[in-house]
C-alpha positions in Angstrom: -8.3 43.9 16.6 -6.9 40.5 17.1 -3.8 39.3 15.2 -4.0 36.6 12.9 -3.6 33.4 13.9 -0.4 31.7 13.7 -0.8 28.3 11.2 0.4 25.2 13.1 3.4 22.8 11.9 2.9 19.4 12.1 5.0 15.9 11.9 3.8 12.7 10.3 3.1 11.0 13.1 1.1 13.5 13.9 -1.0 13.7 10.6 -1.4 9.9 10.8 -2.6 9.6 14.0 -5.4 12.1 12.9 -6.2 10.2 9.7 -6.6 6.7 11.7 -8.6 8.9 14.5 -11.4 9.8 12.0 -11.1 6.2 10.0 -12.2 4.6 13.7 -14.6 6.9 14.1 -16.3 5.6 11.0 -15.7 2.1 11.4 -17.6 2.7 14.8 -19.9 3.9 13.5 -20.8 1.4 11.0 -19.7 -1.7 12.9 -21.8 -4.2 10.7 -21.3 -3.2 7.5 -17.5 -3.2 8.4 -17.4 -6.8 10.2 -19.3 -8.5 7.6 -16.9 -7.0 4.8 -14.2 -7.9 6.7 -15.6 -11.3 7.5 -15.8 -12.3 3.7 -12.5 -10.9 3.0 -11.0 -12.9 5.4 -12.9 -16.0 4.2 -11.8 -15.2 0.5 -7.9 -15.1 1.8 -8.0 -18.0 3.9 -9.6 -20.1 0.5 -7.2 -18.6 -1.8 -4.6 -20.2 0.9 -6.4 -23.4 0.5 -6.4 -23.8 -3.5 -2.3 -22.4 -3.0 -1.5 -25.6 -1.2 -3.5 -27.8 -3.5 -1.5 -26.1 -6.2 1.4 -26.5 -5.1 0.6 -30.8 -4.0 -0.5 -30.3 -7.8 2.2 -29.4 -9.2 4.4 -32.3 -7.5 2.3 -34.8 -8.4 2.3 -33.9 -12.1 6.0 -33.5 -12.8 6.6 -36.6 -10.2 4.1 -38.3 -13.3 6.2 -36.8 -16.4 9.2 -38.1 -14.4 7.7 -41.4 -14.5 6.3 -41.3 -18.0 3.2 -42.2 -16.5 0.3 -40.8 -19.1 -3.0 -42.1 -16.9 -1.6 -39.8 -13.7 -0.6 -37.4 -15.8 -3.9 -37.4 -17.9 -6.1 -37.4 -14.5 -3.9 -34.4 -12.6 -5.0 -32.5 -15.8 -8.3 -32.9 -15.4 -7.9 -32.1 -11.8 -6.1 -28.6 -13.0 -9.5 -27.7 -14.4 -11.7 -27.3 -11.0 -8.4 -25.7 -9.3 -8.3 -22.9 -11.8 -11.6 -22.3 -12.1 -12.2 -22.0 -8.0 -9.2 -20.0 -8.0 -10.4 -17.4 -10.7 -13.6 -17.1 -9.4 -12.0 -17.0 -5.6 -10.1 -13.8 -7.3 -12.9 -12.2 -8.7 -14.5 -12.6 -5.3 -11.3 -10.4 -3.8 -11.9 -7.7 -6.1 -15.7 -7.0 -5.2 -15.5 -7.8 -2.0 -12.0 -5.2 -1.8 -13.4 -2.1 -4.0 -16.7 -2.9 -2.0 -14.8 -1.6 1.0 -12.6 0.5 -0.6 -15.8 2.7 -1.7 -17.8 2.4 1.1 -14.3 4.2 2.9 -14.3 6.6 0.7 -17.7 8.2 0.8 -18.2 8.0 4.2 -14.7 9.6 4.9 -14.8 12.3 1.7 -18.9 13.0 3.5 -17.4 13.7 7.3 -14.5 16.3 5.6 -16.6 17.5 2.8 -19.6 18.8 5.4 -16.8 19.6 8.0 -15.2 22.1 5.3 -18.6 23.1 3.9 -20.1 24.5 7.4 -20.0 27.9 8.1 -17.7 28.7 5.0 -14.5 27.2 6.4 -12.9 26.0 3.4 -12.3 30.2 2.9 -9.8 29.9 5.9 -9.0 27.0 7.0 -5.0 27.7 5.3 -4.7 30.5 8.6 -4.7 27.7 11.0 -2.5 25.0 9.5 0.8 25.0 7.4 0.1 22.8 4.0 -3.4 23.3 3.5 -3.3 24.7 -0.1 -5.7 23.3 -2.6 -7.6 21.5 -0.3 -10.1 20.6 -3.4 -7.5 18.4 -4.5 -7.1 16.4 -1.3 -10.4 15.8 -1.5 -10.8 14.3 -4.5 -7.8 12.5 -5.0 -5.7 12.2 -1.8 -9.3 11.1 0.0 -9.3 8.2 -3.0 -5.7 7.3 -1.9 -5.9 7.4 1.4 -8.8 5.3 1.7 -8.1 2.5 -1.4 -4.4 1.5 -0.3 -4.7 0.6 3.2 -7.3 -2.1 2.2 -5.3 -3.7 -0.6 -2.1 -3.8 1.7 -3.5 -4.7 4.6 -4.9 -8.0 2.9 -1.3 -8.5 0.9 0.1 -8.4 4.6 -2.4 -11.1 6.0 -2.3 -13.2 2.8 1.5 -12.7 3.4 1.9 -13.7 6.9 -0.6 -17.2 6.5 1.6 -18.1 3.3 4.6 -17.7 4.7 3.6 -20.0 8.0 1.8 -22.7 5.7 4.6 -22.7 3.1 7.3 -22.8 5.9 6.0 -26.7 6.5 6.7 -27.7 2.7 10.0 -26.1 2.4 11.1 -27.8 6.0 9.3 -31.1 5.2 10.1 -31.5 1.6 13.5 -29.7 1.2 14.9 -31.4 4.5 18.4 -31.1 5.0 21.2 -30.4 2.8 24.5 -32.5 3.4 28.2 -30.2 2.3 31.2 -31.9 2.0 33.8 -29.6 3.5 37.5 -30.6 4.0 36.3 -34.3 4.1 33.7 -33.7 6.9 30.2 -33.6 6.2 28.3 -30.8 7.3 24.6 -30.9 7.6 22.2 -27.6 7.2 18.9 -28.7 8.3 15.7 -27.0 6.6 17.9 -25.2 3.9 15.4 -24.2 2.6 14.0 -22.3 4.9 17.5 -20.6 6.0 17.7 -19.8 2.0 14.3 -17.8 2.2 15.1 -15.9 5.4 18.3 -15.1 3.7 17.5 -13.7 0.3 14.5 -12.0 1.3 15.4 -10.4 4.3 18.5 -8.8 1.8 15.7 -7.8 -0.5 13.8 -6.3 1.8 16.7 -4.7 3.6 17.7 -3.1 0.0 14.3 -1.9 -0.7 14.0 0.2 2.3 17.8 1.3 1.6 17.1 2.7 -2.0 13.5 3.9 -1.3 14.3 5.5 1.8 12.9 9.2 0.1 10.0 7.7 -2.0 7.1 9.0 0.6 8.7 12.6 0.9 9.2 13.0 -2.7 5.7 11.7 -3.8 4.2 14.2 -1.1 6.3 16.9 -2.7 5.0 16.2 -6.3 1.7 16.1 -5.3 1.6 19.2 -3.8 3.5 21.0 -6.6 0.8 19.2 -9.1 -2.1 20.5 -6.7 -0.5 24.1 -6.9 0.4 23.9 -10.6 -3.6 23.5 -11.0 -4.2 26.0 -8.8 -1.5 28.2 -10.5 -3.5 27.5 -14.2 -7.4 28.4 -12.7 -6.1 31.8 -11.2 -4.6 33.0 -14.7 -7.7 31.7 -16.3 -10.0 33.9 -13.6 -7.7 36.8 -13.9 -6.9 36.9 -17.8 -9.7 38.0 -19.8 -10.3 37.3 -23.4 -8.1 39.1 -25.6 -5.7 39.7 -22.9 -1.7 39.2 -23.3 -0.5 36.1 -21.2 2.0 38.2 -19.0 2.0 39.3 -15.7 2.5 38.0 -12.0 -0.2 35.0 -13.0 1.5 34.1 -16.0 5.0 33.9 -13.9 3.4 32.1 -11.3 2.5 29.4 -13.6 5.1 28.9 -15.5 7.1 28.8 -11.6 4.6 26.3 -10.6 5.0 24.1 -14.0 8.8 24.0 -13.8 8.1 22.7 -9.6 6.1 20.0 -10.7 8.2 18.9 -13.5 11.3 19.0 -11.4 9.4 16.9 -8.7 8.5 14.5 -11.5 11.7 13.9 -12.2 13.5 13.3 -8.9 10.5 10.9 -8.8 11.3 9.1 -11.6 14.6 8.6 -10.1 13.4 7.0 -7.2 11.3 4.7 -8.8 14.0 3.7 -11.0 15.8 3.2 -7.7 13.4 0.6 -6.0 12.4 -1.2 -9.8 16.0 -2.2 -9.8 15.5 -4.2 -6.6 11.9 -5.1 -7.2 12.5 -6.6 -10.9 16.0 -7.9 -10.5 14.0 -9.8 -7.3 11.5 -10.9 -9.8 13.9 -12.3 -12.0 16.3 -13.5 -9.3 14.3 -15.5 -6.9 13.0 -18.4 -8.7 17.0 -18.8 -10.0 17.6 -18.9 -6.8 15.2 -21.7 -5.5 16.2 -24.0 -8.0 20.0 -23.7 -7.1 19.2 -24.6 -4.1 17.3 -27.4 -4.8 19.6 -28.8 -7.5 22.0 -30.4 -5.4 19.1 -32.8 -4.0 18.1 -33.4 -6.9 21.1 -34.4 -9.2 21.9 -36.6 -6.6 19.2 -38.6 -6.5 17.7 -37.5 -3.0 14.5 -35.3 -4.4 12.0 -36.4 -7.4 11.8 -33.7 -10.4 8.1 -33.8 -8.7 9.7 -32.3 -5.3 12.1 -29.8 -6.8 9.4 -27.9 -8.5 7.5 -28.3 -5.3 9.8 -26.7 -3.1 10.9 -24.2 -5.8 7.6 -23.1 -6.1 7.1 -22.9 -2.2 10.3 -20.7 -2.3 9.1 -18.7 -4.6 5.6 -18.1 -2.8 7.4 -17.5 0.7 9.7 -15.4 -0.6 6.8 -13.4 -2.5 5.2 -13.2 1.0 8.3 -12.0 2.8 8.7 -9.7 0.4 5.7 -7.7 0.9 8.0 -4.8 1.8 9.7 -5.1 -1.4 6.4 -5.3 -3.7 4.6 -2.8 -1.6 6.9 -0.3 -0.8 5.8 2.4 -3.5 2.3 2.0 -2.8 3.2 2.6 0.7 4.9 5.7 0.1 2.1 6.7 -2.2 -0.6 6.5 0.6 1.3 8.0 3.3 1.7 11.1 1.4 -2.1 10.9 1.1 -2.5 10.2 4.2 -0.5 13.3 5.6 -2.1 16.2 2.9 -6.4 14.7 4.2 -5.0 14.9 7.7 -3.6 18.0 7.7 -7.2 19.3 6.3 -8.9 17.6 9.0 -6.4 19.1 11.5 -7.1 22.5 10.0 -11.1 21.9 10.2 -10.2 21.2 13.9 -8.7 24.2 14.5 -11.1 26.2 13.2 -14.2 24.2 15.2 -12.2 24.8 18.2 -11.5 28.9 17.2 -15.2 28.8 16.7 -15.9 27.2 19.9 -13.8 29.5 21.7 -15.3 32.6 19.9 -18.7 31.5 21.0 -18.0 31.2 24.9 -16.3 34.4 24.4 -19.4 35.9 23.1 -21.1 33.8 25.7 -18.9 35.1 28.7 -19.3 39.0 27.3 -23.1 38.9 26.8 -23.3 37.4 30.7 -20.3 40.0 32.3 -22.3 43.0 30.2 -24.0 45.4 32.9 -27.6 46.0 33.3 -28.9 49.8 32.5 
């Protein structure tokens, strides 16, 4: 008799890896449906870019007419308003089919490959022998499949949307903002595209204080995942062991109560680390418009940029910023799909191991059958 096989450890890197091998596989796969998705995603971000810009011109030209107390400019930008906002709520309505369109369509093709993978020959009654972490694979499944699969499309068009803001906004805050001339020790020192220096500045300090506070979010969300999966699992083996009329003691009853005092302590060392990285993402929130319009004050009070300009550049600071700061307004949601990420890879590494234990069983058989003598 053969021992029992030793359950592999693995590393994230690892586990992703394996997650991104099967998501090619089914983008492969389905090569249409997957380009024209992407295609009109694409197109939906680049005209969302579009109305931003005419936004922002918008917005310059109205306060530049309140400045002026010009009521037939103002009158006609507000009619202008109307067609803006309507392409632009119809442009985000467009987002969100075309991204829970994808988002779906990710989902039951991935949850089909593990589900029939874990179904075939009874696996899912051993796949926990072959890899560390496998418990309640049901779980994985049904949520961490949902997780895995909805975040990556969501951040990966914050990202682009992100990058293409940041270069087009760039141009108004260098064009517009120009430089800013300091008086220092009666020289005059001149920062060209302030503006732009300003951005670089606060966000990369945002950014940099995000990742310094959040540091622990991804392990700690895996850890309270798996502590909720096993709390469930803790609750449907007392109910299959207890039957009606019977005390609620014993080594189930324990085990529960173990397993709900886990999750609960997971929950809150959670809760600490979110109230760790809201700090930095609402004090950011608050902080960064102040800072745009200190900036552009100076320029302003004397004499050198129209109200029109300031609220121009303000709001391209403000949308830059926001871009830059994808880190910063993402980072949970990162952490959250990683974990994810790791606890459907880790199945599909353990649905690996078993194909290839099965493989290996069959040659064996193979090999034996061909070696065994003739009588």
């Amino acid at each position: 008799m053969r021992p029992a096989p030793k359950p592999v450890s693995l590393n994230h890197n690892h586990l992703l890896h394996r997650f991104w091998k099967s998501s090619a596989q089914i983008c492969r796969a389905n090569l249409l449906r997957v380009a024209g998705l992407g295609g009109f995603l694409l197109a939906v971000v680049l005209l969302q870019l579009s109305l931003q810009v005419l936004l922002n011109l918008w917005n310059r030209y109205f306060f530049d007419a309140l400045e002026r107390h010009d009521v037939q400019t103002v009158w006609t930008q507000a009619q202008l308003f109307v067609p803006l906002a309507a392409a632009s709520i119809l442009l985000a309505a467009a987002s969100v089919w075309g991204r829970m369109t994808t988002q779906r369509n990710w989902r039951r093709m991935l949850t089909h490959q593990v589900v029939e993978r874990w179904l075939t020959k009874n696996r899912f009654a051993e796949i926990d022998k072959y890899v560390k972490g496998t418990e309640n694979p049901e779980y994985r499944i049904a949520v961490d499949i949902r997780v895995a699969t909805d975040a990556p499309v969501d951040l990966a068009l914050a990202f682009l949307s992100s990058v293409l803001t940041a270069i087009t906004f760039f141009g108004v805050l260098w064009e517009v903002g120009g430089s800013l001339d300091i008086v220092l020790f009666g020289r005059t020192l001149t920062i060209p595209g302030h503006l732009v220096i300003g951005v670089i500045v606060y966000s990369g300090t945002m950014s940099a204080l995000m990742v310094f506070v959040g540091h622990h979010l991804t392990g700690v969300i895996e850890q309270m995942n798996q502590s909720e999966a096993e709390f469930r699992a803790a609750v449907d083996a007392f109910r299959a062991e207890k039957q009606p009329g019977d005390a609620a003691d014993g080594d189930a009853a324990r085990n529960l109560w173990l397993r709900l005092q886990a999750a609960l302590l997971w929950w809150r060392e959670l809760c600490w680390q979110l109230v760790r990285t809201t700090l930095v993402s609402y004090g950011n929130l608050l902080l960064a418009p102040v800072v745009a319009w200190f900036l552009c004050v100076p320029k302003y009070l004397n004499g050198t940029m129209t109200l029109g300009q300031l609220t121009q550049t303000a709001a391209a600071f403000v949308t830059v910023q926001g871009a830059f700061n994808w880190l910063v307004d993402n980072y949970g949601r990162m952490a959250d799909w990683r974990a994810s990420a790791h606890r459907v890879a880790t199945v599909m590494i353990a649905l690996d191991e078993a194909e290839a234990r099965e493989s290996a069983s069959r040659l064996r058989n193979k090999n034996h059958i061909r070696n065994k003598p003739n009588h």
